[in-house]
MOPAC internal coordinates of N, CA, C and O (Angstrom, degrees):
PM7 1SCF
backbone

  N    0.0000 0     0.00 0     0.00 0    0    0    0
  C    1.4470 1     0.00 0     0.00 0    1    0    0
  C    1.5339 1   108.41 1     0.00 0    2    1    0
  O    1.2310 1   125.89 1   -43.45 1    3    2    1
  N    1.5802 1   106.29 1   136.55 1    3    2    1
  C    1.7857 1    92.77 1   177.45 1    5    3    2
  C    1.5245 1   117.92 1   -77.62 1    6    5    3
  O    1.2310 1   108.40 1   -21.84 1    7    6    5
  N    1.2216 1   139.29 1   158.16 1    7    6    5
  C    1.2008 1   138.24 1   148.85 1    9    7    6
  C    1.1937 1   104.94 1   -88.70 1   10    9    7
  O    1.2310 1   131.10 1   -34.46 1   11   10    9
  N    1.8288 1    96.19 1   145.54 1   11   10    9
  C    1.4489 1   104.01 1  -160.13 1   13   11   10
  C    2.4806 1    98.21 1  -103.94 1   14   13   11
  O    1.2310 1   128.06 1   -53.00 1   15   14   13
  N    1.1200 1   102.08 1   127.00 1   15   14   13
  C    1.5093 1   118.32 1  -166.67 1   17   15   14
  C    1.6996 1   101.27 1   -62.56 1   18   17   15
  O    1.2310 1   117.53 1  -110.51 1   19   18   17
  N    1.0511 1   122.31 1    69.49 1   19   18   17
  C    1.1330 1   131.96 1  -175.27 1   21   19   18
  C    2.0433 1   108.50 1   -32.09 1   22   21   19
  O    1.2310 1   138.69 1   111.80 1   23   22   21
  N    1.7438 1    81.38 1   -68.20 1   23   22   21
  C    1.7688 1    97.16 1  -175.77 1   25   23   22
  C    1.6916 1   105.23 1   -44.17 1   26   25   23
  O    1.2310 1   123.28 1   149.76 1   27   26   25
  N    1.7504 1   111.31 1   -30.24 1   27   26   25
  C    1.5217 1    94.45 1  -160.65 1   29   27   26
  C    1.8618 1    88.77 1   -97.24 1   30   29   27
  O    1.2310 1   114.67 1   141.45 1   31   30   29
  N    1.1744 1   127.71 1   -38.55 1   31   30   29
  C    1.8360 1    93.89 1   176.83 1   33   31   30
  C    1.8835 1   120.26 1   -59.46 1   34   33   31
  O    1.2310 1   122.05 1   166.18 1   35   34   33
  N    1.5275 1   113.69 1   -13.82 1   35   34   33
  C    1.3893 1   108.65 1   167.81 1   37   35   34
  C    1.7515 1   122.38 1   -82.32 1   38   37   35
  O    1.2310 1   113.66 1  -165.63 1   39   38   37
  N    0.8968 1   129.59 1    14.37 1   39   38   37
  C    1.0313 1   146.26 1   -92.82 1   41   39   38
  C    1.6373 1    90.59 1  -166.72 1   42   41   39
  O    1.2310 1   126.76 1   104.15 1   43   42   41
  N    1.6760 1   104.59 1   -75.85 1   43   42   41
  C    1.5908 1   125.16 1  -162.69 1   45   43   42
  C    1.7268 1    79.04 1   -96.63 1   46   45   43
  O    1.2310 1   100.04 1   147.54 1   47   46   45
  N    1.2335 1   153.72 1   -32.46 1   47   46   45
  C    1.1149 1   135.04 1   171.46 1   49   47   46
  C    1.5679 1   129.33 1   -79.07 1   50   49   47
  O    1.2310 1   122.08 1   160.29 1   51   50   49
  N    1.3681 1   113.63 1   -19.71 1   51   50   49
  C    1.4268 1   124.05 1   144.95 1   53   51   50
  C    1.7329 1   124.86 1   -57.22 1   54   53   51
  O    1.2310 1   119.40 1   119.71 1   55   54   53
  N    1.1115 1   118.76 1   -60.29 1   55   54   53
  C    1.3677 1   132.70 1   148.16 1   57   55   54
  C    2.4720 1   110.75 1   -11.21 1   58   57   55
  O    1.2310 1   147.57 1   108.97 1   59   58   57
  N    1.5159 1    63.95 1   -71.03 1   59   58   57
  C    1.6423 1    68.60 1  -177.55 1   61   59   58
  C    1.6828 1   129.09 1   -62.66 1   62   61   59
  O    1.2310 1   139.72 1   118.58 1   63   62   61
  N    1.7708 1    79.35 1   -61.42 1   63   62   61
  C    2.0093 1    93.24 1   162.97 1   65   63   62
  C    2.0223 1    98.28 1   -43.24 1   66   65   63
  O    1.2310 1   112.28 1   149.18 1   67   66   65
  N    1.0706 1   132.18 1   -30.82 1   67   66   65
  C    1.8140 1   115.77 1  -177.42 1   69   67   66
  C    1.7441 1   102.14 1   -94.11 1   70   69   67
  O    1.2310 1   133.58 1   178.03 1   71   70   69
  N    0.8296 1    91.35 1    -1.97 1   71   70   69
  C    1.8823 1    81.37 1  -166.34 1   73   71   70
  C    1.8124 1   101.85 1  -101.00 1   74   73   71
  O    1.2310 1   131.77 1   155.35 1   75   74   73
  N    1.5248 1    94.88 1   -24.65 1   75   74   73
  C    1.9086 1    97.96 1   163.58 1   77   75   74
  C    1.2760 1   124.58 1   -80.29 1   78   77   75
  O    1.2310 1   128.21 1   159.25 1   79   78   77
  N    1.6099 1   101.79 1   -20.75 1   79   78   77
  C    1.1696 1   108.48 1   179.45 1   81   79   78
  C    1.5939 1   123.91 1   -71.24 1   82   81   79
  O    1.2310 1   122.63 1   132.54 1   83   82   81
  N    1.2159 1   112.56 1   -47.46 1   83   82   81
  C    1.3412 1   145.32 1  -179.17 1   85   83   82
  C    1.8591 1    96.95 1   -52.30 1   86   85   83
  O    1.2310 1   128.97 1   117.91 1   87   86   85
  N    1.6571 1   100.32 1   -62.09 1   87   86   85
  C    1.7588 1    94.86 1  -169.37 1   89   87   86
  C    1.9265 1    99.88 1   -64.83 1   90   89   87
  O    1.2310 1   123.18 1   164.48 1   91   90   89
  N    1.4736 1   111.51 1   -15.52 1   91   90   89
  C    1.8003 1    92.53 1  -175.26 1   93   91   90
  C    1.1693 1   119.93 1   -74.48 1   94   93   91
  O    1.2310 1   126.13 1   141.14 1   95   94   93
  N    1.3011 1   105.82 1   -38.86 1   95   94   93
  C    1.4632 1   123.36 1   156.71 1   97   95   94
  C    1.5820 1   118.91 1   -60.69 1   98   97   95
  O    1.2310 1   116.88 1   148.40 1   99   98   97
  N    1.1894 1   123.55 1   -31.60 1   99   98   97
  C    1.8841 1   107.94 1   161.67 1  101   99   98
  C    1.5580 1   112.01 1   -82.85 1  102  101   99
  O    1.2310 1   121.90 1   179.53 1  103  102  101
  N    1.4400 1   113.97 1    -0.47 1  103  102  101
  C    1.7466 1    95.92 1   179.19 1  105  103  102
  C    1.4100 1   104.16 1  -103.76 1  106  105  103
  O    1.2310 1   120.50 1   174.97 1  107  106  105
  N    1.5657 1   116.65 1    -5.03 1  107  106  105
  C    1.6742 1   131.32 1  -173.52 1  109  107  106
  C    1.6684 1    84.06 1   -75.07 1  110  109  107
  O    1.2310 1   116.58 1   131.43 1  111  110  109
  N    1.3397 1   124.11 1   -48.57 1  111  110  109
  C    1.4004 1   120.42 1  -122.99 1  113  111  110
  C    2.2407 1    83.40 1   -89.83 1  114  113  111
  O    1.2310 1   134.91 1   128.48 1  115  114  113
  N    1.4767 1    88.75 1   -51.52 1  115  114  113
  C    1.5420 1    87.77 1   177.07 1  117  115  114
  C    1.4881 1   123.93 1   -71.17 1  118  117  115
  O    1.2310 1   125.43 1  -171.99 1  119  118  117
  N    1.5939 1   107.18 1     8.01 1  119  118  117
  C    1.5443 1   111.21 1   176.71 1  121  119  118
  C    1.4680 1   120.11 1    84.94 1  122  121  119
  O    1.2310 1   118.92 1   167.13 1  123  122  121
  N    1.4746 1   119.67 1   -12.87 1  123  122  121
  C    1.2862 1   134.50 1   155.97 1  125  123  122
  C    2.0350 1   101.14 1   -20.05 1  126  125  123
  O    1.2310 1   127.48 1   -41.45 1  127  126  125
  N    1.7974 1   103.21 1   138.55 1  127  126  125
  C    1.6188 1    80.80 1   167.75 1  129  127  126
  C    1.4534 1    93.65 1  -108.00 1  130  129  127
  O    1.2310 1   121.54 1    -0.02 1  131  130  129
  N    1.4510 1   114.65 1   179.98 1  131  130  129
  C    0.9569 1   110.52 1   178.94 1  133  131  130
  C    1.3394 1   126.97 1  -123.07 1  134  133  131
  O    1.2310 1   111.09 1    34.86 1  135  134  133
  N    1.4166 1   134.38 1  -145.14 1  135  134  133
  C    1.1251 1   125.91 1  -142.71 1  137  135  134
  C    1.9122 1   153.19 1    33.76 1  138  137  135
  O    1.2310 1   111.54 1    -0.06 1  139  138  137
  N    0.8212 1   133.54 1   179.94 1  139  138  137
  C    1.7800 1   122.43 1  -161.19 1  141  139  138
  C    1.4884 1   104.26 1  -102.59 1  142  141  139
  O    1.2310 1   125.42 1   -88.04 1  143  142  141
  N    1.5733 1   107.20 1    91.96 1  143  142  141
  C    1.6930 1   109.07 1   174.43 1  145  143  142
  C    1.4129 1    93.53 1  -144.00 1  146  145  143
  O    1.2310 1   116.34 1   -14.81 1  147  146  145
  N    2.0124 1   124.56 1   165.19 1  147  146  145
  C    1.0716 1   106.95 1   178.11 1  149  147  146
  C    1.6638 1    98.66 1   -79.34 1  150  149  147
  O    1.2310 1   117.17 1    10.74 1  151  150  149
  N    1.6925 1   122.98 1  -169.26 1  151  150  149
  C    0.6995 1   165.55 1   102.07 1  153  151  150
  C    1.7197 1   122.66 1   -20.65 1  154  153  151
  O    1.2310 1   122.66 1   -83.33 1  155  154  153
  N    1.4865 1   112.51 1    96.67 1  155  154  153
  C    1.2240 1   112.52 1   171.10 1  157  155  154
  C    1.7387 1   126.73 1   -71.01 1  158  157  155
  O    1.2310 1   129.85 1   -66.26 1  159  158  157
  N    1.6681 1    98.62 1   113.74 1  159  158  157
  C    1.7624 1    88.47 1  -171.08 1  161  159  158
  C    1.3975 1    98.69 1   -54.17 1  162  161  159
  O    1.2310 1   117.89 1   136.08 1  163  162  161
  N    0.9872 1   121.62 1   -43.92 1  163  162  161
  C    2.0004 1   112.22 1  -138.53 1  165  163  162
  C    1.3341 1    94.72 1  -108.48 1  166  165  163
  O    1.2310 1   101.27 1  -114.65 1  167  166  165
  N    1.6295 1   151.71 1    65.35 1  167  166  165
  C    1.1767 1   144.53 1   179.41 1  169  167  166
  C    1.5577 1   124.48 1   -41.46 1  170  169  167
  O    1.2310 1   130.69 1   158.22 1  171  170  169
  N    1.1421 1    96.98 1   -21.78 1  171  170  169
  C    1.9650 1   104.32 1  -178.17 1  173  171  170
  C    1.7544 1   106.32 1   -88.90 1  174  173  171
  O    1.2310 1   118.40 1   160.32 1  175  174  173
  N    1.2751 1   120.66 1   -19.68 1  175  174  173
  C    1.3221 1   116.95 1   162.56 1  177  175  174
  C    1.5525 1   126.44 1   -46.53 1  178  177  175
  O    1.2310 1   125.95 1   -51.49 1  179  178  177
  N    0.9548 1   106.18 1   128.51 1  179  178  177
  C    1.6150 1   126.40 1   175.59 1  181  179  178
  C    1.4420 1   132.27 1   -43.72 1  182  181  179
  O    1.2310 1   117.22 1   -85.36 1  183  182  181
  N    1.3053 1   122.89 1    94.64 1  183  182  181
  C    1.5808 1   111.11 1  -159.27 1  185  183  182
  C    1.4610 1   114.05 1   -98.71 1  186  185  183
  O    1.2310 1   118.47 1   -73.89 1  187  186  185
  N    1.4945 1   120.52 1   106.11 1  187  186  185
  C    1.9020 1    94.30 1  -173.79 1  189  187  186
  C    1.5035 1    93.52 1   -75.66 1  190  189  187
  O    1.2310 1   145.82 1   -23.18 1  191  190  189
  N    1.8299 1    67.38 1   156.82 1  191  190  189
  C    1.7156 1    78.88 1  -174.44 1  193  191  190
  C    1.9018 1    91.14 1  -107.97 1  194  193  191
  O    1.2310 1   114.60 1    10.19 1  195  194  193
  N    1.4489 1   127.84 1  -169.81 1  195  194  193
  C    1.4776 1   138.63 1   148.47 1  197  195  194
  C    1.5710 1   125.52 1   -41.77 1  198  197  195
  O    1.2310 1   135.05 1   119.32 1  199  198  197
  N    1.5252 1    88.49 1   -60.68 1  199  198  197
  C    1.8253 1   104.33 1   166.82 1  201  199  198
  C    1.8352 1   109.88 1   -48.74 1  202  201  199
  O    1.2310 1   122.34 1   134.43 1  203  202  201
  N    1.3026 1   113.13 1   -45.57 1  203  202  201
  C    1.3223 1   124.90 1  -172.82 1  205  203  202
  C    1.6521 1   122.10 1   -63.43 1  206  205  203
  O    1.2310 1   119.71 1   139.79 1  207  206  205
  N    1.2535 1   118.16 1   -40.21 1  207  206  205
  C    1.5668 1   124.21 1   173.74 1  209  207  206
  C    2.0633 1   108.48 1   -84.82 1  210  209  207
  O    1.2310 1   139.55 1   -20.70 1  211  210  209
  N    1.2035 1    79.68 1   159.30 1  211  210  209
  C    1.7729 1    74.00 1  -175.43 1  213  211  210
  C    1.7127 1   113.14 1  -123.36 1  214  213  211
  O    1.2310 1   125.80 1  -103.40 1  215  214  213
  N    1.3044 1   106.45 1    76.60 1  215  214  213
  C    1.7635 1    95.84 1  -155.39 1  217  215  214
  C    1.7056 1   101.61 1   -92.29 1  218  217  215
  O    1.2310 1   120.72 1   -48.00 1  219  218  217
  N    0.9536 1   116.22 1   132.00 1  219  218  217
  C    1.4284 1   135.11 1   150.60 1  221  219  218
  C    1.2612 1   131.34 1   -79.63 1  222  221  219
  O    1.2310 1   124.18 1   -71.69 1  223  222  221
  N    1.7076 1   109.59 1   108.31 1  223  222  221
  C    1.5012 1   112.59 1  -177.68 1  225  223  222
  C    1.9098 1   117.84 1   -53.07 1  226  225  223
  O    1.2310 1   126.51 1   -49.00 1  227  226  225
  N    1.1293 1   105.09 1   131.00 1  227  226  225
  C    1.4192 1   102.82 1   163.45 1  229  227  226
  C    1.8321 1   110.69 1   -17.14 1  230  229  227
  O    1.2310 1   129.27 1   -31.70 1  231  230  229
  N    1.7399 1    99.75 1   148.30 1  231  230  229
  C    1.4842 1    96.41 1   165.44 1  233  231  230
  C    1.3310 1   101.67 1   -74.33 1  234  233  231
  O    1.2310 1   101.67 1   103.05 1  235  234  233
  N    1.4802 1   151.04 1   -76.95 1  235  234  233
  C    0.9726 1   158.97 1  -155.81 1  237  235  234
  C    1.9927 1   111.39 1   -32.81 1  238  237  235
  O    1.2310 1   120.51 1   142.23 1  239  238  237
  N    1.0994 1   116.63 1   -37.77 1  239  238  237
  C    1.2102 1   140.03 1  -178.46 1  241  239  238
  C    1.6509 1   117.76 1   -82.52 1  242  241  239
  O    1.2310 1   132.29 1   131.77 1  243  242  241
  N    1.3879 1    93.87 1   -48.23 1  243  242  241
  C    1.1366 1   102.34 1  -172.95 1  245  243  242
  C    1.8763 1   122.50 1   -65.81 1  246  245  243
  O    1.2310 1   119.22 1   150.32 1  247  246  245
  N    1.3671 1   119.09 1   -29.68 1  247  246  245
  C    1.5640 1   120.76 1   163.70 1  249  247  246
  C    1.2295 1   129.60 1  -128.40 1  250  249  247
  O    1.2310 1   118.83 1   -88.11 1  251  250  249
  N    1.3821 1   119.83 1    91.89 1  251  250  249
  C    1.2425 1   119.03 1  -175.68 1  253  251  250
  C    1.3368 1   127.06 1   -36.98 1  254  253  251
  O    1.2310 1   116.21 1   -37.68 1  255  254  253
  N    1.6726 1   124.80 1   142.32 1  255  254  253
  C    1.3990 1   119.04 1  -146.97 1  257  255  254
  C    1.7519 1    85.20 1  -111.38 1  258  257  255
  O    1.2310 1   128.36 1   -25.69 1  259  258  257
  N    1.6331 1   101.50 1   154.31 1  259  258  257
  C    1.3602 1   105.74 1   176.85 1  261  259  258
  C    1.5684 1   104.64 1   -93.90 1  262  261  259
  O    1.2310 1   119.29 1  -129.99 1  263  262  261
  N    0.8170 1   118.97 1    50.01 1  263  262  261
  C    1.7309 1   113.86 1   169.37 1  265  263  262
  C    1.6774 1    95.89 1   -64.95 1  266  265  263
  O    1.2310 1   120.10 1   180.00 1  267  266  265

């Protein structure tokens, strides 16, 4: 049966926890933003926003009937 190397997965998980650390701090430093989203190619493209469309609820929906 193997024994499992305790010291070396704390060890390889210390390692990592510094090596993420290190790149957040080099993408802070070069202004990189961060977190996991794409990258918009075309920045001058047009984004509607909510404010921007003008939707009107159905009449039917829109005032409840006093029946």
């Amino acid at each position: 049966m193997v024994k499992i190397n305790y010291g070396f997965e704390k060890r390889r998980k210390e390692m990592e926890k510094k090596r993420k650390k290190e790149e957040k701090k080099k993408a802070k430093a070069e202004g990189k933003p961060s977190g996991d989203y794409d990258i918009v190619e075309n920045p001058d493209a047009v984004v509607e926003t909510p404010e921007d469309t003008e939707e009107t609820p159905p009449a039917d929906k829109a005032t409840p009937s006093a029946e």
